[in-house]
N, C-alpha and C positions, 0 to 999 in steps of 0.2 A: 559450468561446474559450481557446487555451491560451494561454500565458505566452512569448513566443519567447525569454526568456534564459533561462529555466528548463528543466532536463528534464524532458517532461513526457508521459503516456501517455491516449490517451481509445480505452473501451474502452464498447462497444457490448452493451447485455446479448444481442443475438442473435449477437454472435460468441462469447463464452465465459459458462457459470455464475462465481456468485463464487469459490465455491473456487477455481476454474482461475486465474480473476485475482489471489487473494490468493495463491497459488505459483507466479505468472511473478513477482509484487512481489519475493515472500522470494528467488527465487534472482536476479534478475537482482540484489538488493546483493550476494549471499553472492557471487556472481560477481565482484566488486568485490574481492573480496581484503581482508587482512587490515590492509595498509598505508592503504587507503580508508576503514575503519571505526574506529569509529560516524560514521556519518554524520549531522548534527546535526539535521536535519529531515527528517519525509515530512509533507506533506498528503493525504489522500486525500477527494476528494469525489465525493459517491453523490448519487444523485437517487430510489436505490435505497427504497422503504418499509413494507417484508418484515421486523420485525423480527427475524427469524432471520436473514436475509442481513446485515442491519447487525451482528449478534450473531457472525456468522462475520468479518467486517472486524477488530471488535474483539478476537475470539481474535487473530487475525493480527498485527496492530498491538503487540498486547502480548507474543507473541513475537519481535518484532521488538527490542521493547526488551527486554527479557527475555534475550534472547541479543547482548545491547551492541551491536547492528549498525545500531541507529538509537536518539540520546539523546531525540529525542520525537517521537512519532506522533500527527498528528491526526487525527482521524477526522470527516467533517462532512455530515450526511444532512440531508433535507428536511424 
């Protein structure tokens, strides 16, 4: 159930692979602009247990921080 004061996205794995969902994540902050970043938190939760798939999250995550646009990414799998 999502969080109603939070932004928050629930992404079904029969609408997109993960890649596709880890580069809607990265551009919708880059989209955000330079004045919005680093944004001080994302969580992402998977229910996902593909260790490749979780392994493509955590590439993701750490580009994210990597390129100052989030000061920390959680990553949180089953």
């Amino acid at each position: 159930e999502l969080i109603p004061v939070l932004e928050s996205y629930h992404v079904n794995s029969d609408e997109c692979n993960v890649e596709e969902f880890c580069k809607f994540v990265f551009n919708d902050i880059y989209e955000l602009g330079n004045e919005c970043l680093p944004i001080n938190m994302v969580v992402i939760y998977t229910n996902l247990s593909d260790i490749k798939d979780i392994g493509i999250i955590e590439d993701y995550a750490y580009t994210l921080e990597h390129n100052h646009m989030v000061e920390i990414v959680v990553v949180v799998s089953r």
